[in-house]
Backbone atoms as SQL, in Angstrom:
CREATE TABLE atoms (id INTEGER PRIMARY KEY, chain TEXT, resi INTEGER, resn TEXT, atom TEXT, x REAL, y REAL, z REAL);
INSERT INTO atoms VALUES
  (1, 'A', 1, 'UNK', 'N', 152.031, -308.462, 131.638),
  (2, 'A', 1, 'UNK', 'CA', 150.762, -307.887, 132.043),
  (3, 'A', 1, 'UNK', 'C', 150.438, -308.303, 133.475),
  (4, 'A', 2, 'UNK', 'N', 149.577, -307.213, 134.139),
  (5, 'A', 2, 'UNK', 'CA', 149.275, -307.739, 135.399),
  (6, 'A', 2, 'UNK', 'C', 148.154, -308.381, 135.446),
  (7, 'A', 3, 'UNK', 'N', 148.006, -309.197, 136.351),
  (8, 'A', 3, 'UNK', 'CA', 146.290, -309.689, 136.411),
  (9, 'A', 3, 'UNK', 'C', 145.280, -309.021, 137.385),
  (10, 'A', 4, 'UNK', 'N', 145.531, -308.023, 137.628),
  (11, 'A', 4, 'UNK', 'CA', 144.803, -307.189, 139.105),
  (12, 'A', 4, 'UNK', 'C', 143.092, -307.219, 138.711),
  (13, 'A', 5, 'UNK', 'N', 143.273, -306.402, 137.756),
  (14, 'A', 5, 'UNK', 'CA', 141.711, -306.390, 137.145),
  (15, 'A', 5, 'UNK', 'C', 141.307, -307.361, 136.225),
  (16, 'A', 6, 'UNK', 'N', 141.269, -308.642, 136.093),
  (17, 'A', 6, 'UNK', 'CA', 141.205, -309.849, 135.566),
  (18, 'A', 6, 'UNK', 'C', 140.395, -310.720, 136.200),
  (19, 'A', 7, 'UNK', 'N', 140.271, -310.434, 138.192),
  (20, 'A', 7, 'UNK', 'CA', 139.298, -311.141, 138.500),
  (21, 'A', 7, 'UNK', 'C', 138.230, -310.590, 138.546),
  (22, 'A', 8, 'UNK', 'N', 136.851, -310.390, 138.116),
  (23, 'A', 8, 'UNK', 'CA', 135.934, -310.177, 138.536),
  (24, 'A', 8, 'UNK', 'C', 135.278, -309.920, 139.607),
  (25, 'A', 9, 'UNK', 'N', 135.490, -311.078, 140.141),
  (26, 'A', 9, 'UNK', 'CA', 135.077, -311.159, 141.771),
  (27, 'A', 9, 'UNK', 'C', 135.650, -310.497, 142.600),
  (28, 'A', 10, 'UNK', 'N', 137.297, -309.950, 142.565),
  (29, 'A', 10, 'UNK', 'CA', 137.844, -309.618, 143.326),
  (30, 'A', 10, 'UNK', 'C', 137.847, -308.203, 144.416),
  (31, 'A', 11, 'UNK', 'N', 137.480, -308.433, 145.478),
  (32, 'A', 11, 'UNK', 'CA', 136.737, -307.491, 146.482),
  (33, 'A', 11, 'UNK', 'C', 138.116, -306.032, 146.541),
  (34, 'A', 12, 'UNK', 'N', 137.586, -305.024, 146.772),
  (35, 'A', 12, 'UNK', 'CA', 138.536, -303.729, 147.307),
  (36, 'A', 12, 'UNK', 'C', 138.719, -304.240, 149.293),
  (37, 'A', 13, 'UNK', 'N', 139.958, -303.582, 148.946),
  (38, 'A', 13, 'UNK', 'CA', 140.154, -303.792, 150.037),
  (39, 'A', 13, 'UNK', 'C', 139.545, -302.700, 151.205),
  (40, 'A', 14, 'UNK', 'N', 139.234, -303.379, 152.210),
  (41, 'A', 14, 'UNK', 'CA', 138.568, -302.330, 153.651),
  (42, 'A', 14, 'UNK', 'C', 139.347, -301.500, 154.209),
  (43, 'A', 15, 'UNK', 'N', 139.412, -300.566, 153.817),
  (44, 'A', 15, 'UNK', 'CA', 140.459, -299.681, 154.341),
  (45, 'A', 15, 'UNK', 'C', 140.179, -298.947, 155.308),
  (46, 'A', 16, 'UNK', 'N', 138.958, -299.175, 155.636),
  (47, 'A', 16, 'UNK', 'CA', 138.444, -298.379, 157.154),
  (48, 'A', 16, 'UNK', 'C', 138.979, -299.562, 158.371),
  (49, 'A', 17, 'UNK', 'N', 138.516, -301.043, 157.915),
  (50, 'A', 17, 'UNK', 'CA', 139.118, -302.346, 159.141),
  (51, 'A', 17, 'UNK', 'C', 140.860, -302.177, 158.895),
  (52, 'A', 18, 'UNK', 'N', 141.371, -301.743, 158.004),
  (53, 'A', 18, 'UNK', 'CA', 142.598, -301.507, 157.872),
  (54, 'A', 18, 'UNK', 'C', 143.293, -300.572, 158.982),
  (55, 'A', 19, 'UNK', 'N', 142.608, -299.410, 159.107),
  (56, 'A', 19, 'UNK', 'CA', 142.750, -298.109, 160.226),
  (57, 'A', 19, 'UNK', 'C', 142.422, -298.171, 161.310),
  (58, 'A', 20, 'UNK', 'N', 141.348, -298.972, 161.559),
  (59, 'A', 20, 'UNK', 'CA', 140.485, -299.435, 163.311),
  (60, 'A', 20, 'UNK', 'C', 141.676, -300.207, 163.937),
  (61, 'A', 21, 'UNK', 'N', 142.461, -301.335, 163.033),
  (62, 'A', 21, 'UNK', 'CA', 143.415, -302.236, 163.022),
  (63, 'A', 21, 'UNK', 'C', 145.077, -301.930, 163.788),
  (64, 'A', 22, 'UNK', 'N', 145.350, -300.802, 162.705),
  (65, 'A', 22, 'UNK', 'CA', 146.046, -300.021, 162.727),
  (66, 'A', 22, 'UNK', 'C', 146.356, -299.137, 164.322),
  (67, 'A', 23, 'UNK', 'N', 145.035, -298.146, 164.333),
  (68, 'A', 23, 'UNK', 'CA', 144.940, -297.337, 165.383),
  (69, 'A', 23, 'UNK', 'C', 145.006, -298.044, 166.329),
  (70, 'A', 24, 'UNK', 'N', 144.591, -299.751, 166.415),
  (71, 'A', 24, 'UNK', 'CA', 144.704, -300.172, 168.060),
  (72, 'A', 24, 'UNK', 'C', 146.246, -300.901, 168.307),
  (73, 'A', 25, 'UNK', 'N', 146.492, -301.185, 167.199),
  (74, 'A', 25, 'UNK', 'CA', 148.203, -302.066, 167.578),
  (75, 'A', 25, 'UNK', 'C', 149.296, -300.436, 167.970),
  (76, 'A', 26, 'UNK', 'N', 148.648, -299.292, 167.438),
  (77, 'A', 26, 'UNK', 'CA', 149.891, -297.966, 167.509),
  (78, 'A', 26, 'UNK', 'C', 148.856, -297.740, 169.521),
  (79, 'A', 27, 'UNK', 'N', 147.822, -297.962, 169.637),
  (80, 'A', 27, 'UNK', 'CA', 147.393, -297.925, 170.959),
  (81, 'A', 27, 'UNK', 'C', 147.893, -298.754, 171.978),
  (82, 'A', 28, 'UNK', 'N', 148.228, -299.885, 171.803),
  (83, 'A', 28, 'UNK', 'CA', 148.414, -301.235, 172.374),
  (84, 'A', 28, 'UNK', 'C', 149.937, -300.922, 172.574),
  (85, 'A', 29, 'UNK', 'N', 150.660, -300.871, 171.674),
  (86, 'A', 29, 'UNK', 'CA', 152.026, -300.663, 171.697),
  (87, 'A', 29, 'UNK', 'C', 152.464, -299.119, 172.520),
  (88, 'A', 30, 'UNK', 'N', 151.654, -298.072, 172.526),
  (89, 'A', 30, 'UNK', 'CA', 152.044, -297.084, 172.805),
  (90, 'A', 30, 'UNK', 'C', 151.867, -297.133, 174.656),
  (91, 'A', 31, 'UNK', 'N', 150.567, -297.853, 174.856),
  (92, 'A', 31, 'UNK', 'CA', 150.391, -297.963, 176.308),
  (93, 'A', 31, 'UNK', 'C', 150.983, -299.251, 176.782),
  (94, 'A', 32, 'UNK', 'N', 151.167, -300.439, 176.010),
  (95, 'A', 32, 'UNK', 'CA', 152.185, -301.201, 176.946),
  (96, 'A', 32, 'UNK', 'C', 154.048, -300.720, 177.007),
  (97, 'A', 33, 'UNK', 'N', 154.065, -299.896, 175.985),
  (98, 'A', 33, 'UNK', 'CA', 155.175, -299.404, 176.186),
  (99, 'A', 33, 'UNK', 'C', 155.429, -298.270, 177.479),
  (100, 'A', 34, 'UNK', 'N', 154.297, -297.709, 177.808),
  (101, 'A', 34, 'UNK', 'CA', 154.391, -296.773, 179.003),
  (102, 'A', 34, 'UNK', 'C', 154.263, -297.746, 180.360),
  (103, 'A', 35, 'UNK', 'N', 153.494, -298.712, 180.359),
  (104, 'A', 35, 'UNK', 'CA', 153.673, -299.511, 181.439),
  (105, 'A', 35, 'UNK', 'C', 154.688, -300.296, 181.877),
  (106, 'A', 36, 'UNK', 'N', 155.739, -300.383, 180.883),
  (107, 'A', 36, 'UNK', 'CA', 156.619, -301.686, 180.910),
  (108, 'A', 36, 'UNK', 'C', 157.618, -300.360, 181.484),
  (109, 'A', 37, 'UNK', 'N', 157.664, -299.417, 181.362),
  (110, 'A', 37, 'UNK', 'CA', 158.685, -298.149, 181.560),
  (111, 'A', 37, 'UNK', 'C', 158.648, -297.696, 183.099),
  (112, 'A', 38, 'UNK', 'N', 156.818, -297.571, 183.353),
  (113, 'A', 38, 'UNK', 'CA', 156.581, -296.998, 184.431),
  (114, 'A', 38, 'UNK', 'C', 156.283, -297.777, 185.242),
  (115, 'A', 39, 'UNK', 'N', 155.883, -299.321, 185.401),
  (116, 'A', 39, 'UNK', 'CA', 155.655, -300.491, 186.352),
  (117, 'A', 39, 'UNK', 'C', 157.027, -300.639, 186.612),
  (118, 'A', 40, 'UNK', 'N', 156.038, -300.830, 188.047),
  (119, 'A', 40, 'UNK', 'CA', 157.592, -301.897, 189.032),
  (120, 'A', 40, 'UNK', 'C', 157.175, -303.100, 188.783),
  (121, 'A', 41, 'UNK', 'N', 159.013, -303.340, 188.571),
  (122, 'A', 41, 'UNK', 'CA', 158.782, -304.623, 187.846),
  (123, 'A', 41, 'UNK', 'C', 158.808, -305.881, 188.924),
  (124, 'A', 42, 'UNK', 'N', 159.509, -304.888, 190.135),
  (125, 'A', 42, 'UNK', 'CA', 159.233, -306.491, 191.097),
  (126, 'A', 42, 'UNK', 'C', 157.820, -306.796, 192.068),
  (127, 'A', 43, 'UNK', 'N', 156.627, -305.960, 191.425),
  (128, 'A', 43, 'UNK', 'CA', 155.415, -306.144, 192.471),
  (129, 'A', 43, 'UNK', 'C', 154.698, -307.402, 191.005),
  (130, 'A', 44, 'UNK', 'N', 154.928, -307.524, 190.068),
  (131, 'A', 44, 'UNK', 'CA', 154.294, -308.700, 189.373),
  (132, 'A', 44, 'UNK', 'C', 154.842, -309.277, 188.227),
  (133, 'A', 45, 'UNK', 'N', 155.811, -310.349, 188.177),
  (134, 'A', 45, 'UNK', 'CA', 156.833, -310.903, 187.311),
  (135, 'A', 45, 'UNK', 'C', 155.721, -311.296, 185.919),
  (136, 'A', 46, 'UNK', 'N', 154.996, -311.700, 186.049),
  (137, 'A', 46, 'UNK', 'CA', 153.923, -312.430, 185.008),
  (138, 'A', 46, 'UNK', 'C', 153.016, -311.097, 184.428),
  (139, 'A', 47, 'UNK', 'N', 152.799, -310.287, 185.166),
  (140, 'A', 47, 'UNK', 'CA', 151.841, -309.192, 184.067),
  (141, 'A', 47, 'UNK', 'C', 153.640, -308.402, 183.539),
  (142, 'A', 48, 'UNK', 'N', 154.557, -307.969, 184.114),
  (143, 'A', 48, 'UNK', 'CA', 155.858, -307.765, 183.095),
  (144, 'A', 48, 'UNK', 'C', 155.713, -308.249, 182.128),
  (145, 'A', 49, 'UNK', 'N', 156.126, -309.271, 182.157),
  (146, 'A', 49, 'UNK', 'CA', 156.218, -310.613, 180.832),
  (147, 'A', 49, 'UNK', 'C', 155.035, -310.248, 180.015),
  (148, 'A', 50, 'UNK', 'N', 154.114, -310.331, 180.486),
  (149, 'A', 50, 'UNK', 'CA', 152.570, -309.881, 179.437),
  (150, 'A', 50, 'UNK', 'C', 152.690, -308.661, 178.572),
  (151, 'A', 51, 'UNK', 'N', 153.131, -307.804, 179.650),
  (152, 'A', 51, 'UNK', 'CA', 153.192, -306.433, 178.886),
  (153, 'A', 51, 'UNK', 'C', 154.411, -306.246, 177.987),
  (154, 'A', 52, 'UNK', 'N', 155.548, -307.232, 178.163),
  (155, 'A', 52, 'UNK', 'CA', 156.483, -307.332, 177.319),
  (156, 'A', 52, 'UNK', 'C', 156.188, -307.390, 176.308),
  (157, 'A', 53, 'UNK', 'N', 155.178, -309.181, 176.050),
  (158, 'A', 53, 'UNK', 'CA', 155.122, -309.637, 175.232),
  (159, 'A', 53, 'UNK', 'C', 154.369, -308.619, 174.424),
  (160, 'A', 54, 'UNK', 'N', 153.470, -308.312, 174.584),
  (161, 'A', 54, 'UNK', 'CA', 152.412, -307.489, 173.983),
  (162, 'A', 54, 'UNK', 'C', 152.815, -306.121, 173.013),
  (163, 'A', 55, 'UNK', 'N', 153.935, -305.506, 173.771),
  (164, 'A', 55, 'UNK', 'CA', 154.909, -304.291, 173.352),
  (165, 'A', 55, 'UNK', 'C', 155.537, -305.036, 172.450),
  (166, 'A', 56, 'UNK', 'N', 155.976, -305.873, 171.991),
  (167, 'A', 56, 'UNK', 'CA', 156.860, -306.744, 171.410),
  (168, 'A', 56, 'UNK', 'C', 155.842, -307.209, 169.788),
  (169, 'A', 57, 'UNK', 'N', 155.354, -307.824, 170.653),
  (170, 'A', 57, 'UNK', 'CA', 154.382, -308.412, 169.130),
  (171, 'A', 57, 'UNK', 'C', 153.522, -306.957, 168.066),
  (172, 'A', 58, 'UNK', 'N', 152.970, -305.985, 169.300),
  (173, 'A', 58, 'UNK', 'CA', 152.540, -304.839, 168.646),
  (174, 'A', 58, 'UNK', 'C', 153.456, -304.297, 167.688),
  (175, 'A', 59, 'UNK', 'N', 154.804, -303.720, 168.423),
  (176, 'A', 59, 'UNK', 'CA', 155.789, -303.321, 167.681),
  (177, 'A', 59, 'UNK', 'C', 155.955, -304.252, 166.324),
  (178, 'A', 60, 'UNK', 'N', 156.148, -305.255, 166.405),
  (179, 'A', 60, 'UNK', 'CA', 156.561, -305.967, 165.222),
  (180, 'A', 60, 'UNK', 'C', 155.657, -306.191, 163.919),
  (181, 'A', 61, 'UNK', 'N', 154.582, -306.203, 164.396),
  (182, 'A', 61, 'UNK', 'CA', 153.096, -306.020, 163.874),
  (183, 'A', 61, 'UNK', 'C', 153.570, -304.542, 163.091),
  (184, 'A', 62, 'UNK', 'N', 153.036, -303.726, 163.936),
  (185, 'A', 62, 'UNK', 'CA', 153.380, -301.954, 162.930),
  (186, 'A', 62, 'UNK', 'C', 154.357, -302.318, 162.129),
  (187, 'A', 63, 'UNK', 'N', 155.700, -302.879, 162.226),
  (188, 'A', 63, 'UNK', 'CA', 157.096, -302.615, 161.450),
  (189, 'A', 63, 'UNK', 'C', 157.239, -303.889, 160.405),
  (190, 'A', 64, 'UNK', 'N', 155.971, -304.751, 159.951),
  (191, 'A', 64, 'UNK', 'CA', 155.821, -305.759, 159.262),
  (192, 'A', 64, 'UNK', 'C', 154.663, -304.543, 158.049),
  (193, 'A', 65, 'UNK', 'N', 153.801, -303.818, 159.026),
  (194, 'A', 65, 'UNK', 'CA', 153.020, -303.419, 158.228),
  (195, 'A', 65, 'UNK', 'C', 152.982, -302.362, 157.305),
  (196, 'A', 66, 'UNK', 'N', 154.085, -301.634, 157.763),
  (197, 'A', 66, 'UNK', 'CA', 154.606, -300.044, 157.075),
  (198, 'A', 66, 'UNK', 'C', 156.207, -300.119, 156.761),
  (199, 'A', 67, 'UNK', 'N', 156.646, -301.916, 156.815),
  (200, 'A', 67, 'UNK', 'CA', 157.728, -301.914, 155.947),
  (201, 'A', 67, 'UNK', 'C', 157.426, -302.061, 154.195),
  (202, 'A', 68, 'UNK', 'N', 158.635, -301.412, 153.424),
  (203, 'A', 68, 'UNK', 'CA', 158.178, -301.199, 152.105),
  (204, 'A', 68, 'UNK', 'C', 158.471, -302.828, 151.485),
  (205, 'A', 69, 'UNK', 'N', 157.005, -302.679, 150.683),
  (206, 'A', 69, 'UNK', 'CA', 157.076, -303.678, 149.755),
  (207, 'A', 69, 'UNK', 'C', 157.641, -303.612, 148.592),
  (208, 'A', 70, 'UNK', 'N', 159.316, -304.168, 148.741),
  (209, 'A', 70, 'UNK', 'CA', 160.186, -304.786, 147.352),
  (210, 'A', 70, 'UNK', 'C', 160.773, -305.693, 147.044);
């Protein structure tokens, strides 16, 4: 048996902070991915790296979140 409906207390999940969430990491990722493409990379070594990082963690973020749970 499962215990899902067993707690009482147990809240639904926000599925609207789920989508606000959502929509800004597919935003974040979509525009540091255009900057890291379209910046020159030798007028600022440290905002690169930023925008790397950022494309990087976003991406991984989405592909943690819409990988299947098995």
């Amino acid at each position: 048996m499962t215990g899902h409906g067993s707690k009482p207390e147990a809240r639904k999940p926000n599925y609207a902070l789920r989508r606000i969430k959502t929509l800004l990491a597919i935003i974040a990722c979509t525009a540091s991915a255009t900057l890291l493409f379209t910046w020159r990379t030798a007028d600022s070594q440290t905002a690169t790296i930023l925008v790397s990082v950022i494309y990087i963690l976003t991406g991984l973020w989405l592909i943690v979140r819409f990988a299947p749970r098995e």
